[in-house]
mmCIF file as gemmi writes it, N, C-alpha and C atoms, coordinates in Angstrom:
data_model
loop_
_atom_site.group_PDB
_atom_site.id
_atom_site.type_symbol
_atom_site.label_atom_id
_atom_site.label_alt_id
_atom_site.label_comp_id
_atom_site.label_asym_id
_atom_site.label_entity_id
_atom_site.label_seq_id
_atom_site.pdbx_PDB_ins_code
_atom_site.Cartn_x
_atom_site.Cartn_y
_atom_site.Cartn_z
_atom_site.occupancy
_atom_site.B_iso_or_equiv
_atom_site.pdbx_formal_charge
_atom_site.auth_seq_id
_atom_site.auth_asym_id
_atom_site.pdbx_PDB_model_num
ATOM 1 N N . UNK Axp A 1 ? 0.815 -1.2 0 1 0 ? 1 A 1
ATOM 2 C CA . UNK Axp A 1 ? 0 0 0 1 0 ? 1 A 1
ATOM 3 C C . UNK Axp A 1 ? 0.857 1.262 0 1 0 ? 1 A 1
ATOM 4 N N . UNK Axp A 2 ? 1.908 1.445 0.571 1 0 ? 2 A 1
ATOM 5 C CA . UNK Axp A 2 ? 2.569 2.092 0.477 1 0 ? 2 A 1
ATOM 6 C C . UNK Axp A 2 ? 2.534 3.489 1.763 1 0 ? 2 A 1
ATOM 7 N N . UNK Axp A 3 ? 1.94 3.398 2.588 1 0 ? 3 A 1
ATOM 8 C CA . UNK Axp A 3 ? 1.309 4.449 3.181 1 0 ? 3 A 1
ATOM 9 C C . UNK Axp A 3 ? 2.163 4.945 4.521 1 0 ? 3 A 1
ATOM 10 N N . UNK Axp A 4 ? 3.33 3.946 4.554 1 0 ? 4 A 1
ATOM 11 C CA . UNK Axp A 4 ? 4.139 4.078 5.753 1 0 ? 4 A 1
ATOM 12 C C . UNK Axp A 4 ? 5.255 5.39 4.971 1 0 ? 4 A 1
ATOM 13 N N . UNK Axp A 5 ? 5.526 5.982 3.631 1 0 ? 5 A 1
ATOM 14 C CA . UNK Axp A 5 ? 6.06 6.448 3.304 1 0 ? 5 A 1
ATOM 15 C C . UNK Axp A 5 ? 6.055 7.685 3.917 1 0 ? 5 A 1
ATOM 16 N N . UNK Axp A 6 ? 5.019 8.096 4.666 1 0 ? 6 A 1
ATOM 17 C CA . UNK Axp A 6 ? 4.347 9.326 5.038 1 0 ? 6 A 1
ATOM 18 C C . UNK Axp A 6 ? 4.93 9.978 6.77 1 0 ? 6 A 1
ATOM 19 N N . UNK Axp A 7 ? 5.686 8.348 7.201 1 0 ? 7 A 1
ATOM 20 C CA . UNK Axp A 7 ? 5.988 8.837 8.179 1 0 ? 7 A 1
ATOM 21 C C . UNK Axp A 7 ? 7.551 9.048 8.444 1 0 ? 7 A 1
ATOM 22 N N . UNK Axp A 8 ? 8.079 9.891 9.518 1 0 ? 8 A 1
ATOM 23 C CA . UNK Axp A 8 ? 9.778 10.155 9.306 1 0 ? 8 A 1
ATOM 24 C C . UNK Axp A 8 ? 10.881 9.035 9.077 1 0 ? 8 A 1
ATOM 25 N N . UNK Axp A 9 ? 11.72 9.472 8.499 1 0 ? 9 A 1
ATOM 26 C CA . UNK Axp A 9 ? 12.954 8.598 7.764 1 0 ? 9 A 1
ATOM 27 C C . UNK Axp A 9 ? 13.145 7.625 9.597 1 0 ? 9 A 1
ATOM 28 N N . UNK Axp A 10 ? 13.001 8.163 10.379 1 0 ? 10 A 1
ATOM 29 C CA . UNK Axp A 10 ? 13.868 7.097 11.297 1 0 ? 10 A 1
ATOM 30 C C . UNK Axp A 10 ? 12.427 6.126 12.165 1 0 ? 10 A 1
ATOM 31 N N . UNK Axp A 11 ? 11.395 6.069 11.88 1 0 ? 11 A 1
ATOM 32 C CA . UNK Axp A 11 ? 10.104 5.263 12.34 1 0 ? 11 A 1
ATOM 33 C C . UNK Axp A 11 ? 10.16 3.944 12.106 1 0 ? 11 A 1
ATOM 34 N N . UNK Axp A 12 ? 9.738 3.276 13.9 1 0 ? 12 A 1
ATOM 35 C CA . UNK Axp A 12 ? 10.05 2.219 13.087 1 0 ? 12 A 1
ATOM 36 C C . UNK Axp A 12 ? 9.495 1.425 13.067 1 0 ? 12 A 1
ATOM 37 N N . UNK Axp A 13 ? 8.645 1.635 12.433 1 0 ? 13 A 1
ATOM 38 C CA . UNK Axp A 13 ? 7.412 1.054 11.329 1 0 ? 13 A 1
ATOM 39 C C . UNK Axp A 13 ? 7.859 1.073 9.916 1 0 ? 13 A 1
ATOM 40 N N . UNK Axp A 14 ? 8.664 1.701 9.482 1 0 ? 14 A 1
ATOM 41 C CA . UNK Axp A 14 ? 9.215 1.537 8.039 1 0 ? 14 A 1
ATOM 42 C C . UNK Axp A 14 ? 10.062 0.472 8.035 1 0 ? 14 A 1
ATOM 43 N N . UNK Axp A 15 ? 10.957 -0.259 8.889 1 0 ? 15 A 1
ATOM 44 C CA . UNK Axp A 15 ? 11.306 -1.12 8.945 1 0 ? 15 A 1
ATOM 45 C C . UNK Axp A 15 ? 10.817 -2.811 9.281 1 0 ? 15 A 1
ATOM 46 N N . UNK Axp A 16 ? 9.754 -2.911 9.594 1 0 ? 16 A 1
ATOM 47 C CA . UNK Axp A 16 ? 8.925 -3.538 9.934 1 0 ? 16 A 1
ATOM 48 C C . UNK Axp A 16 ? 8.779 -4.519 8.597 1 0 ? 16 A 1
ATOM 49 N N . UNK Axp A 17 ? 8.69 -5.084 8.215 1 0 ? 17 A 1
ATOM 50 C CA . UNK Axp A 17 ? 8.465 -6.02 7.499 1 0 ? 17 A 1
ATOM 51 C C . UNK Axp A 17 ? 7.007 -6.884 7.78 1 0 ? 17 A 1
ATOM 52 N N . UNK Axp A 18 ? 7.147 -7.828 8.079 1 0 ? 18 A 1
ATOM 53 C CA . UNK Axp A 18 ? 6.02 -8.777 8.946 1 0 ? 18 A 1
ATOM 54 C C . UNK Axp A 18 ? 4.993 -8.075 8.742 1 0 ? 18 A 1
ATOM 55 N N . UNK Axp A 19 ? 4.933 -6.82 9.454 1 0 ? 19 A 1
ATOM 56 C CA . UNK Axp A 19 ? 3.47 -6.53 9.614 1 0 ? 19 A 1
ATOM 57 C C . UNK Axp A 19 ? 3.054 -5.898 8.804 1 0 ? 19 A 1
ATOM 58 N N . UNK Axp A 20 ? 3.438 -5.368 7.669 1 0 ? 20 A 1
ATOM 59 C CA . UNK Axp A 20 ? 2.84 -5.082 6.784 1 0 ? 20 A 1
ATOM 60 C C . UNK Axp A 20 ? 3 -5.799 5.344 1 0 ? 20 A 1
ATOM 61 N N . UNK Axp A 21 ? 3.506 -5.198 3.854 1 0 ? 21 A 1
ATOM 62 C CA . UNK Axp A 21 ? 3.522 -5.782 2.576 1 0 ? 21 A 1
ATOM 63 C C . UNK Axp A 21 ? 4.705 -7.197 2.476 1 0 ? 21 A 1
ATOM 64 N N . UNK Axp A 22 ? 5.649 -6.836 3.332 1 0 ? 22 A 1
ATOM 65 C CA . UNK Axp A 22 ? 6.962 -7.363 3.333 1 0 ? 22 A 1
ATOM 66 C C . UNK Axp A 22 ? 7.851 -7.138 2.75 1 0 ? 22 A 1
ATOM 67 N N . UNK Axp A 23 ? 7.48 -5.709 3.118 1 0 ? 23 A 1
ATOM 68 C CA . UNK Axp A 23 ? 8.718 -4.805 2.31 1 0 ? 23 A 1
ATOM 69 C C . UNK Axp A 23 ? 9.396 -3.799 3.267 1 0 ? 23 A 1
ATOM 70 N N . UNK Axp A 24 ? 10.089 -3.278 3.478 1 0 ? 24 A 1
ATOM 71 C CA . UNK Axp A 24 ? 11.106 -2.105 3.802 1 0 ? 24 A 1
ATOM 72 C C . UNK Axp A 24 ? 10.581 -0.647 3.466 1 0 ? 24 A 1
ATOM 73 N N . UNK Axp A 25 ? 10.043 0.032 3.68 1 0 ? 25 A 1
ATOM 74 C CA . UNK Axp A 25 ? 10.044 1.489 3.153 1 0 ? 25 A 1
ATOM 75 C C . UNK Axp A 25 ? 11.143 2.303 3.852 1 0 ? 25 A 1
ATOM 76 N N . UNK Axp A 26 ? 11.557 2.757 1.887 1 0 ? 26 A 1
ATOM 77 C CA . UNK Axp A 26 ? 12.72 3.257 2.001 1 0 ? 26 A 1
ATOM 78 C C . UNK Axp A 26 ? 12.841 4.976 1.293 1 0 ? 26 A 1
ATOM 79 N N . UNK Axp A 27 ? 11.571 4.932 0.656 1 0 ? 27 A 1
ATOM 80 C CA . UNK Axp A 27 ? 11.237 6.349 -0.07 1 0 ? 27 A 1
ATOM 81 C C . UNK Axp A 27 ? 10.857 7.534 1.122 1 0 ? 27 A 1
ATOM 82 N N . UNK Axp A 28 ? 11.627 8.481 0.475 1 0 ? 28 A 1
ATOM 83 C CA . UNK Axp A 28 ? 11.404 9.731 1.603 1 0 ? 28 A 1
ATOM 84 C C . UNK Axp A 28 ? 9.943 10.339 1.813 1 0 ? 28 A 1
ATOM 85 N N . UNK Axp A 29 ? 9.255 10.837 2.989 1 0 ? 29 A 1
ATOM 86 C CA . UNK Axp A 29 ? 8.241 11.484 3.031 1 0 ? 29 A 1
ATOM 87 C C . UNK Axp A 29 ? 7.997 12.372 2.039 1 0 ? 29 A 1
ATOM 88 N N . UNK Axp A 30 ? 6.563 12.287 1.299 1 0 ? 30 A 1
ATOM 89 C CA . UNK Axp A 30 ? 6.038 13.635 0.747 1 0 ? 30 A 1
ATOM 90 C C . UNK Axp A 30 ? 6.4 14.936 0.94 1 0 ? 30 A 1
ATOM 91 N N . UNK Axp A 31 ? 7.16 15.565 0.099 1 0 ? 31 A 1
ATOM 92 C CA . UNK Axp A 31 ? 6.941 17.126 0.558 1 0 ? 31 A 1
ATOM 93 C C . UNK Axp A 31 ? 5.456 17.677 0.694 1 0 ? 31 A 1
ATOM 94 N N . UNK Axp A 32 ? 5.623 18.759 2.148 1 0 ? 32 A 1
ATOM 95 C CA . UNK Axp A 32 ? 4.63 19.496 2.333 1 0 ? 32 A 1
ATOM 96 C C . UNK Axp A 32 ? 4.338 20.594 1.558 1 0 ? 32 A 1
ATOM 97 N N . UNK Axp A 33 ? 3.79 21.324 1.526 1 0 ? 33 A 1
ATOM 98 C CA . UNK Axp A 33 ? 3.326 22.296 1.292 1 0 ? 33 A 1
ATOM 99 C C . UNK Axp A 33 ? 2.641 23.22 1.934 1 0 ? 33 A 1
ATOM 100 N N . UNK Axp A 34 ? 3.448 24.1 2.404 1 0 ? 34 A 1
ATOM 101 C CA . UNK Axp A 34 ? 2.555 25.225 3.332 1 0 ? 34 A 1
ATOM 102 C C . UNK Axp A 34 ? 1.804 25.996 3.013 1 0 ? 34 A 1
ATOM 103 N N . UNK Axp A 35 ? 0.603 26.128 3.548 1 0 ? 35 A 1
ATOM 104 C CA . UNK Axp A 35 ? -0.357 27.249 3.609 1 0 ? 35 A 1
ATOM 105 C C . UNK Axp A 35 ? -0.426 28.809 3.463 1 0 ? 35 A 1
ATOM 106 N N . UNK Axp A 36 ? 1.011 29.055 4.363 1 0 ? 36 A 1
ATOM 107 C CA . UNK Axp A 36 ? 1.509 30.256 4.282 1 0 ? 36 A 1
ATOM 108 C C . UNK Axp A 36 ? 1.437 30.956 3.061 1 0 ? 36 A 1
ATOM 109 N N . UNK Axp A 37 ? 2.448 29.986 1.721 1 0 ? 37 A 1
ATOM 110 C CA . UNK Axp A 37 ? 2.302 30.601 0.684 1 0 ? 37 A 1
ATOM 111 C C . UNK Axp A 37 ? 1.141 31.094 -0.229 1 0 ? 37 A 1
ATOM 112 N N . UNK Axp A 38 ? 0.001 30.43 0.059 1 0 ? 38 A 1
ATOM 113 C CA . UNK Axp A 38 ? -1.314 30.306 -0.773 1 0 ? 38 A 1
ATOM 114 C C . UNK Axp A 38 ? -1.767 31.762 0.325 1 0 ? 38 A 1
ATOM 115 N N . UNK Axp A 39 ? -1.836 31.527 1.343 1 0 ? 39 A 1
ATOM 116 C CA . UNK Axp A 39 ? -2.086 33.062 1.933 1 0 ? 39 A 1
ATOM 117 C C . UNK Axp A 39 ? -1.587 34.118 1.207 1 0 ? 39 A 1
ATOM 118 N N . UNK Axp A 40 ? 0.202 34.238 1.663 1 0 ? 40 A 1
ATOM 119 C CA . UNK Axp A 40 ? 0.614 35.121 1.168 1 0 ? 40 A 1
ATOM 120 C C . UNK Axp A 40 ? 0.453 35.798 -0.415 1 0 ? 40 A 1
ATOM 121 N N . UNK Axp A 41 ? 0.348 34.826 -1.301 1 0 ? 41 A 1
ATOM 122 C CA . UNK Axp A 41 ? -0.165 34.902 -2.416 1 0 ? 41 A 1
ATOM 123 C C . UNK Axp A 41 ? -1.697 35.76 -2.658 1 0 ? 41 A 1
ATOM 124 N N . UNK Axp A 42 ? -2.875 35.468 -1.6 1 0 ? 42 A 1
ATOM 125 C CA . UNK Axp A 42 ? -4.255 35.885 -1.377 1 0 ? 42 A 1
ATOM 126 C C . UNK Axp A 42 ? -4.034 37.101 -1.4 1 0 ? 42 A 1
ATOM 127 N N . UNK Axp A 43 ? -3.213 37.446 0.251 1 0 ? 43 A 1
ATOM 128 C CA . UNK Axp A 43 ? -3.176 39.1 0.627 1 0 ? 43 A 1
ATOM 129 C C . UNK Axp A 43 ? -2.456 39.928 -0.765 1 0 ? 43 A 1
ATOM 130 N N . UNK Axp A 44 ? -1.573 39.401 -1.039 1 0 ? 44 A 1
ATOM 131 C CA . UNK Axp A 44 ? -0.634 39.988 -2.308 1 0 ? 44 A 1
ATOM 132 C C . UNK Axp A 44 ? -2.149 40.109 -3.978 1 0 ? 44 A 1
ATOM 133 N N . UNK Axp A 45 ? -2.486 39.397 -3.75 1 0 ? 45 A 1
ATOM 134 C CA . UNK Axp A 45 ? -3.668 39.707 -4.631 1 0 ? 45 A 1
ATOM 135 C C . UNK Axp A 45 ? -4.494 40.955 -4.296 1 0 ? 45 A 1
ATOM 136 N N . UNK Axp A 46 ? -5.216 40.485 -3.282 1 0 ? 46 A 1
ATOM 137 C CA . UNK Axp A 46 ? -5.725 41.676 -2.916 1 0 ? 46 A 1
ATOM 138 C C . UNK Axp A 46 ? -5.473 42.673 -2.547 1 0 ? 46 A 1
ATOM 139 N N . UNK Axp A 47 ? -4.308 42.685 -2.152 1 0 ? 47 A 1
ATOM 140 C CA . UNK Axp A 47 ? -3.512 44.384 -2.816 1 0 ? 47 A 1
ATOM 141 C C . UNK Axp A 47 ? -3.57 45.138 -3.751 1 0 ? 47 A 1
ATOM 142 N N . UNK Axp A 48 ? -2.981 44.217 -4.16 1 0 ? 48 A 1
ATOM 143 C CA . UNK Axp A 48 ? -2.972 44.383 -6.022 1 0 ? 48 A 1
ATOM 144 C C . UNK Axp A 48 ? -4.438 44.821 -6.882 1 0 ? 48 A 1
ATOM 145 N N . UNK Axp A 49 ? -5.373 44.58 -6.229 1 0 ? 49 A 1
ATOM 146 C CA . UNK Axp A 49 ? -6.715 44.494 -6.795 1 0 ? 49 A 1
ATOM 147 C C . UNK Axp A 49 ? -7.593 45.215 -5.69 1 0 ? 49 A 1
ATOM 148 N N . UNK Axp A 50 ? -6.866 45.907 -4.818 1 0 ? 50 A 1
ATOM 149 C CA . UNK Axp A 50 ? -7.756 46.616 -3.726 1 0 ? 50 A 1
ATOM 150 C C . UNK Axp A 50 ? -8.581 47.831 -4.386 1 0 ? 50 A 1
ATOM 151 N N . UNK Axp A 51 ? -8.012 48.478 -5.605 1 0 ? 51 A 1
ATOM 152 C CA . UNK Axp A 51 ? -8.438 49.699 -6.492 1 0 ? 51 A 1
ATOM 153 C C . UNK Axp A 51 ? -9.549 49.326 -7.499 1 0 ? 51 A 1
ATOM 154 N N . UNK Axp A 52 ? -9.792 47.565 -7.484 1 0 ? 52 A 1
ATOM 155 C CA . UNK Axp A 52 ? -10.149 47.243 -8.934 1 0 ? 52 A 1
ATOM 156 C C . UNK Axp A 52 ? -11.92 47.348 -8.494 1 0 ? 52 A 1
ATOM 157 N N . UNK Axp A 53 ? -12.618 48.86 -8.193 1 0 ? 53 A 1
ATOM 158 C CA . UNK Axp A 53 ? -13.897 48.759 -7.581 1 0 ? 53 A 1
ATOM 159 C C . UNK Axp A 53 ? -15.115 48.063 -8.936 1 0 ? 53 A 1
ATOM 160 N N . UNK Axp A 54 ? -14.589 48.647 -9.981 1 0 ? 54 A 1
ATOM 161 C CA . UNK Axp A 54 ? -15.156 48.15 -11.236 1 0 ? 54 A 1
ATOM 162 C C . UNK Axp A 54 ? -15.159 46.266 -11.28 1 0 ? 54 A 1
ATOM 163 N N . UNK Axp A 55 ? -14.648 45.701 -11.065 1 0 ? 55 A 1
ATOM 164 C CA . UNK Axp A 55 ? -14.897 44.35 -10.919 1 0 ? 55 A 1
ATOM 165 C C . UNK Axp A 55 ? -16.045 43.857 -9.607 1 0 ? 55 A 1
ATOM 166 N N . UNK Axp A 56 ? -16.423 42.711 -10.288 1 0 ? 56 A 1
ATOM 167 C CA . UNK Axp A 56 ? -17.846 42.439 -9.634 1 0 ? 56 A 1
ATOM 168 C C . UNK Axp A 56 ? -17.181 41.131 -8.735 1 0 ? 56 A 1
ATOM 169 N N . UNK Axp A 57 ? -17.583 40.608 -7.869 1 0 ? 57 A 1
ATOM 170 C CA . UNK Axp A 57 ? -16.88 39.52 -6.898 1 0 ? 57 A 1
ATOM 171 C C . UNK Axp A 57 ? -17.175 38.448 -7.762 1 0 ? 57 A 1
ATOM 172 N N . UNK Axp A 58 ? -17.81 37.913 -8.71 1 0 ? 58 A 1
ATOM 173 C CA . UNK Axp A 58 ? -17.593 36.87 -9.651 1 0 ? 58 A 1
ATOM 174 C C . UNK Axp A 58 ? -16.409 37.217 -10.318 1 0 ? 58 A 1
ATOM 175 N N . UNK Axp A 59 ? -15.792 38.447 -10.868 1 0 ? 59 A 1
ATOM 176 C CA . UNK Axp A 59 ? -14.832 38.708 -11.602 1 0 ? 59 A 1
ATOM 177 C C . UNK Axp A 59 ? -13.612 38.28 -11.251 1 0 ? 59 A 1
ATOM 178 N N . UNK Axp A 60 ? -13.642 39 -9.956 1 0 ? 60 A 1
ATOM 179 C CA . UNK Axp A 60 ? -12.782 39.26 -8.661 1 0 ? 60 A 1
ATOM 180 C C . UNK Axp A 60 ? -12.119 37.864 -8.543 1 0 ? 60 A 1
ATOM 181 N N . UNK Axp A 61 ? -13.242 36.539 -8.752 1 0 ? 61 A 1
ATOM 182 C CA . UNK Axp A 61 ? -12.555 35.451 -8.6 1 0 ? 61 A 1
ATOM 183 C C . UNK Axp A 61 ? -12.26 34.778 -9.052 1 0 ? 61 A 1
ATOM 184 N N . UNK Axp A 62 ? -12.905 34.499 -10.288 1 0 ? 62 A 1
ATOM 185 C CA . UNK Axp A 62 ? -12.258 34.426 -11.286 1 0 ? 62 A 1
ATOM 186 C C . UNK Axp A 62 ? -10.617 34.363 -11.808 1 0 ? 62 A 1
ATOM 187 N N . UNK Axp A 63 ? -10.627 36.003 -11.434 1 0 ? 63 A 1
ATOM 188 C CA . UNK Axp A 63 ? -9.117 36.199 -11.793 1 0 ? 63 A 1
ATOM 189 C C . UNK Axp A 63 ? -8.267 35.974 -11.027 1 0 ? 63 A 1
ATOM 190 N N . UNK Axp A 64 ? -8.714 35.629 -9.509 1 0 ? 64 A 1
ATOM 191 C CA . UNK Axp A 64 ? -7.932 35.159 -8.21 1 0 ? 64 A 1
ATOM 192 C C . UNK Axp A 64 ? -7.67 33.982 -8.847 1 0 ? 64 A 1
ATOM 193 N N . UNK Axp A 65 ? -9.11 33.059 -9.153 1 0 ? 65 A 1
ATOM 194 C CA . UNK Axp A 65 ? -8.661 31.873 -9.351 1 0 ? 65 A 1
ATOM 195 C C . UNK Axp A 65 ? -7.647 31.155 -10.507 1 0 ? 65 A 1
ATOM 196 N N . UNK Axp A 66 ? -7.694 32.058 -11.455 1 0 ? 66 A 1
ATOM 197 C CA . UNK Axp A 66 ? -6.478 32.074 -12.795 1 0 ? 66 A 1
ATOM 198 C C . UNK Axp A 66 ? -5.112 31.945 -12.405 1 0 ? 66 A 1
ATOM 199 N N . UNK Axp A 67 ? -4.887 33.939 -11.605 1 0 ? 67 A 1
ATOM 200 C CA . UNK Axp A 67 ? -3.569 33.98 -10.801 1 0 ? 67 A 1
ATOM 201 C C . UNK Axp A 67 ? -3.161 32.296 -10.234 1 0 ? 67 A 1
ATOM 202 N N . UNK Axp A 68 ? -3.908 32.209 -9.444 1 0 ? 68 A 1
ATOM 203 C CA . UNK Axp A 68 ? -3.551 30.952 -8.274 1 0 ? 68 A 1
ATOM 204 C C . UNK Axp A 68 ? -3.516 29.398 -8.783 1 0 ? 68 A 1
ATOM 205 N N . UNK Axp A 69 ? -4.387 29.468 -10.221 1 0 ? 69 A 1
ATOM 206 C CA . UNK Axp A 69 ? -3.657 27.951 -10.944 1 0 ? 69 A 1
ATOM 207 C C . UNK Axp A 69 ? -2.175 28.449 -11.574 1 0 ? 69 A 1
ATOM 208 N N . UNK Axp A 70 ? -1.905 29.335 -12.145 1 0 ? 70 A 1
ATOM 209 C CA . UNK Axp A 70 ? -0.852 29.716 -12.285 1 0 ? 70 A 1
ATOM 210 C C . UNK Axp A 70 ? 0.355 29.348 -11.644 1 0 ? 70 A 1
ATOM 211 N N . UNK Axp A 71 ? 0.495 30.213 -10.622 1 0 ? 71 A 1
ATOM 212 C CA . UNK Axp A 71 ? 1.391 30.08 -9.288 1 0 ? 71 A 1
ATOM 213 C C . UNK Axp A 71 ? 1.556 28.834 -8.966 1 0 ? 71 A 1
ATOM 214 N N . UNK Axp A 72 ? 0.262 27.726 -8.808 1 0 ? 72 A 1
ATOM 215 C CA . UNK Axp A 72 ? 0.492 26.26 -8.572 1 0 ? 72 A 1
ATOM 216 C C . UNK Axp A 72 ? 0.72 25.909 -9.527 1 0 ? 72 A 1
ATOM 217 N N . UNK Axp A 73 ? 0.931 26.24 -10.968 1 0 ? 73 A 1
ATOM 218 C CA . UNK Axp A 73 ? 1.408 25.178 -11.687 1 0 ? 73 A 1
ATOM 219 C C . UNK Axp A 73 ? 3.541 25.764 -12.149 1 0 ? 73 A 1
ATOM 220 N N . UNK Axp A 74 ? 3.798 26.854 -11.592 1 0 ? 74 A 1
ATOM 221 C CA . UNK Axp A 74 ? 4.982 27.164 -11.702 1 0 ? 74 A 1
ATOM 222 C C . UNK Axp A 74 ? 5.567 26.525 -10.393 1 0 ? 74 A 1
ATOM 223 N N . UNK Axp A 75 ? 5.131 25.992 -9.327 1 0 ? 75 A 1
ATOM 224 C CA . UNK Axp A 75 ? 5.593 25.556 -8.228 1 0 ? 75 A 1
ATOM 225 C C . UNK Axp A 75 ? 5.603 24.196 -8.568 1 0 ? 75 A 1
ATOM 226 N N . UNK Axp A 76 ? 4.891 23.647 -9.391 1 0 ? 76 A 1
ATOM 227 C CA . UNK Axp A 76 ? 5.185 22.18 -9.97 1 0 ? 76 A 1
ATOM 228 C C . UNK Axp A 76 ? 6.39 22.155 -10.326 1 0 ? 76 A 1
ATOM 229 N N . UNK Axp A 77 ? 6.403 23.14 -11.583 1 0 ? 77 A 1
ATOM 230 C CA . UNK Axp A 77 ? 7.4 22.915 -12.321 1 0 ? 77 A 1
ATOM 231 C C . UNK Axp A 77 ? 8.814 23.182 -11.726 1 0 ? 77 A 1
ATOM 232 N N . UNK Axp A 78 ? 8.565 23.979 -10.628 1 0 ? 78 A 1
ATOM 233 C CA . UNK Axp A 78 ? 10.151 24.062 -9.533 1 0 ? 78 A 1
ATOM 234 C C . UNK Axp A 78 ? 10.435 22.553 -8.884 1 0 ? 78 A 1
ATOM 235 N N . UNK Axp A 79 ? 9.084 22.104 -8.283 1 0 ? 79 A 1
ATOM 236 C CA . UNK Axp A 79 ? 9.358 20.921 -7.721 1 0 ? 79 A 1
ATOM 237 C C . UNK Axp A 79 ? 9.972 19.73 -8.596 1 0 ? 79 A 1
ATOM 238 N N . UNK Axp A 80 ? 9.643 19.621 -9.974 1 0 ? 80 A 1
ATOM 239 C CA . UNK Axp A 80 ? 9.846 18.717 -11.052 1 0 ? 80 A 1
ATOM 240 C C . UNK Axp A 80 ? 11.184 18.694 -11.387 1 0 ? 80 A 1
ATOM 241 N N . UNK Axp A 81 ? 11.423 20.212 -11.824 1 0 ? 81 A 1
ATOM 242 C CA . UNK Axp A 81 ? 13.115 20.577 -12.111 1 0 ? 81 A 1
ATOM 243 C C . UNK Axp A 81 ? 14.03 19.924 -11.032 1 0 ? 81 A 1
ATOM 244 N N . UNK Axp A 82 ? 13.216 20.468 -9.462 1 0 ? 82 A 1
ATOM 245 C CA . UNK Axp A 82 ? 14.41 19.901 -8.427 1 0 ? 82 A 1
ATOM 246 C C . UNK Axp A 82 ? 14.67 18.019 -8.463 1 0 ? 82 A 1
ATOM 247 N N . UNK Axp A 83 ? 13.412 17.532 -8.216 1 0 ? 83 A 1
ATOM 248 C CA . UNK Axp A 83 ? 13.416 16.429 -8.862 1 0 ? 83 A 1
ATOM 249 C C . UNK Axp A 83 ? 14.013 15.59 -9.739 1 0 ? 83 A 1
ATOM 250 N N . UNK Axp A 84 ? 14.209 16.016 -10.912 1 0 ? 84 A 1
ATOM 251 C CA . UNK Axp A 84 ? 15.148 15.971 -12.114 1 0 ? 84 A 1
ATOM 252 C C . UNK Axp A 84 ? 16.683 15.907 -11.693 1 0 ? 84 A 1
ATOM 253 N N . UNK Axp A 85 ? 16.921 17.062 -10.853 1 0 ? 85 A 1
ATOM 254 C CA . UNK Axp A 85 ? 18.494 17.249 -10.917 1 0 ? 85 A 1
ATOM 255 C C . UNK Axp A 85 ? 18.94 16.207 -9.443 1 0 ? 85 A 1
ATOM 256 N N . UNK Axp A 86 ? 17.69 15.763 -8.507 1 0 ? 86 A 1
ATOM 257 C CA . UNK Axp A 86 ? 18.592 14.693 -7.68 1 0 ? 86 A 1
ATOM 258 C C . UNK Axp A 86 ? 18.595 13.89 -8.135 1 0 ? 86 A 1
């Protein structure tokens, strides 16, 4: 199943064999992803768009929501690159 991957490199439950597949997990935890940034990103929007009275809150989110696939899909592509080069 794979699900012990999730917990720290030294647990020891990753070593465990028996009780689970009968395997070893040896792959590093998931990177996180903090919240912070998707905030910081929000307030930084709405800065940016604090003047924009002419937009209607459908608009408003719209274009939040554009910005913000954006941003997540250039943070892929950082994560992918880093990926690549280990």
């Amino acid at each position: 199943m794979g699900h012990r991957h999730y917990l720290s490199q030294n647990h020891k439950w990753r070593s465990e064999k028996g009780s689970f597949d009968g395997t070893i997990e040896k792959r590093p935890p998931p990177k996180v992803h903090e919240t912070y940034g998707s905030l910081k990103f929000y307030r930084e929007f709405a800065q940016s768009h604090k003047n924009a009275r002419h937009l209607s809150n459908v608009e408003w989110s719209r274009q939040f929501i554009e910005s913000f696939k954006d941003r997540v899909t250039q943070l892929h592509k950082q994560d992918d690159s880093q990926i690549m080069e280990d």
